[in-house]
N, C-alpha and C positions, 0 to 999 in steps of 0.2 A: 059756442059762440053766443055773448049776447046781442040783444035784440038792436042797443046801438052800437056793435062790434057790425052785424051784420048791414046795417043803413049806411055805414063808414062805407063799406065793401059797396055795397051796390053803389052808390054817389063817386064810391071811386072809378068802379067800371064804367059807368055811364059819362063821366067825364073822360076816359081814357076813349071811348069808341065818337066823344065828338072832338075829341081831337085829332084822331085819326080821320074823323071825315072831315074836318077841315084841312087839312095837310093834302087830305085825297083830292077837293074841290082847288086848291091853290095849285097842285101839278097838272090837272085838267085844263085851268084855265092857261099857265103856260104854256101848254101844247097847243093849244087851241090860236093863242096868241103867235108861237112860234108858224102856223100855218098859214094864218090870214096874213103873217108880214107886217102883224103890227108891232111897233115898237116899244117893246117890253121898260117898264117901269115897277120897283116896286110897289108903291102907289097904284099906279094901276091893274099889278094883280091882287092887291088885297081887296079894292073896289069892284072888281069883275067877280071874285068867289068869296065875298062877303065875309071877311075876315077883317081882325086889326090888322093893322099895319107891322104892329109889334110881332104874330107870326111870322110874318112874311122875312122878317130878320132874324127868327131864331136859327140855331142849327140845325138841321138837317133841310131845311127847306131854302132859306139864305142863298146855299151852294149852287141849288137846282138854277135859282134866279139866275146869280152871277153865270153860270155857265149858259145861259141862255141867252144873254148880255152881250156878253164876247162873242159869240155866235155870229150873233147879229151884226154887231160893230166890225166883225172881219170880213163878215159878207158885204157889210157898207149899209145897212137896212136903215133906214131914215124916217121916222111916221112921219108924211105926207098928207095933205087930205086927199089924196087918192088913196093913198093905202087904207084908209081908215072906214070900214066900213059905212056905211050912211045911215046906220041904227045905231051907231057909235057917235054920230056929229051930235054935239050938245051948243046950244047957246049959253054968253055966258049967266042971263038970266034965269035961265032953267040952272044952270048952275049954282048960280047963288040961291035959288029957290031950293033944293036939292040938299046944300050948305045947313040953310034956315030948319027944315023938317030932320033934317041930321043931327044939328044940335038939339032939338028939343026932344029925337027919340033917345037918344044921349040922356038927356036931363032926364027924363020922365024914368030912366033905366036904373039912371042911379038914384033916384028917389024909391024905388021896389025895392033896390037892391037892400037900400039902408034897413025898410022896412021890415025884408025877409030877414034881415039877421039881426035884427031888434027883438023879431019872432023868434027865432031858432035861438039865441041867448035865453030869452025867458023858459021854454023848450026844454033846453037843456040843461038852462037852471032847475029847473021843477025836479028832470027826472035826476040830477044827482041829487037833490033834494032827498027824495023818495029813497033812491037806491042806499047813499051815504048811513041815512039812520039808522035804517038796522045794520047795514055791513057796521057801521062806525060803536053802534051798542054792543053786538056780538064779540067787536075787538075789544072792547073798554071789560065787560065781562068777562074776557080771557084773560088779557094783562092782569084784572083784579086776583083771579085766583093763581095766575103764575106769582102776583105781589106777593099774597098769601101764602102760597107754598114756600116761597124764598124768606118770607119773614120767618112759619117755623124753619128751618134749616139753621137758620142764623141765631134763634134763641137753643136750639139743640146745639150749632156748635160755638156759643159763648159759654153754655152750661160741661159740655165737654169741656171746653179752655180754663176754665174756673177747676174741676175736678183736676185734669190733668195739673194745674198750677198748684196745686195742694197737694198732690202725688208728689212734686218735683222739691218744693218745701219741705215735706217730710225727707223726700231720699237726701235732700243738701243736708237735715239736720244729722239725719244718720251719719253722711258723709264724715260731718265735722264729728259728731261723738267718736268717729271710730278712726279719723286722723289725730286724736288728741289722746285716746286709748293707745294708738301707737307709738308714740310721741313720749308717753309715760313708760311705755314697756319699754323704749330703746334707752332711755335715763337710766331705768334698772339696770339693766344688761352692764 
């Protein structure tokens, strides 16, 4: 395995185990919400275990919501401000404040982001850089000598074809000397 065969595998694992704990953090906090009686949103489990919102609608996790939903809606469960815990009550000032420092760790996330993969391009440009030349000279050297082997073959069998065609010349001429030899002797007869 090479070295970035192997960085592939680890950035894969490592992404598969935080996405596993974010799937884990999003059915906590459902349970969690199904116990206090609070009124389950998606929206508000993605904001309670700190995920997009976009998880919160993929498959396998979607269902969990919905069945937690219906639950609710058949028991009649209503978020109230009594239901709602009182480290839960937000103004809507903290709100929009909350909003304001969301958007900009937002902005500032996808400015790294671009960053890191402006980096990892250059990165990765280098090392095929690196790797390409010699793999790509070792190739260009082997084709050369397969060219080469294949051009003699091809002057050996043009020079073959050329013999052979001078073989076949002579045996046509025989042919005819010795259909016109018999040709003569059936006249006699």
């Amino acid at each position: 395995m090479t070295a970035h065969e192997a960085r592939a595998a680890a950035l894969k694992a490592a992404r598969e185990r935080d996405s596993q704990d974010k799937r884990r953090r999003v059915l906590e906090v459902l349970d969690s919400l199904q116990h206090t009686g609070t009124k389950i949103t998606f929206t508000k489990v993605a904001k309670e275990a700190g995920v997009s919102t976009w998880l919160v609608y993929s498959p396998g996790v979607r269902e969990h919501i919905e069945a937690a939903r219906q639950r609710q809606e058949d028991l009649g469960i209503e978020a109230t401000a009594d239901n709602v815990p009182p480290q839960s009550r937000v103004s809507n000032a903290s709100l929009k404040t909350d909003l304001a420092l969301a958007r900009q760790q937002v902005k500032e996330l996808r400015d790294e982001r671009n960053r890191l993969r402006s980096r990892l391009r250059l990165q990765l440009g280098t090392e095929l850089k690196h790797t390409d030349t010699s793999e790509l000279t070792a190739r260009v050297d082997e084709l050369n000598r397969t060219n080469a082997a294949l051009a003699k073959d091809l002057q050996q069998a043009q020079a073959d074809n050329k013999a052979l065609r001078s073989t076949i010349e002579g045996l046509e001429d025989d042919l005819s000397a010795a259909r016109q030899s018999l040709r003569k002797m059936m006249r006699a007869t």
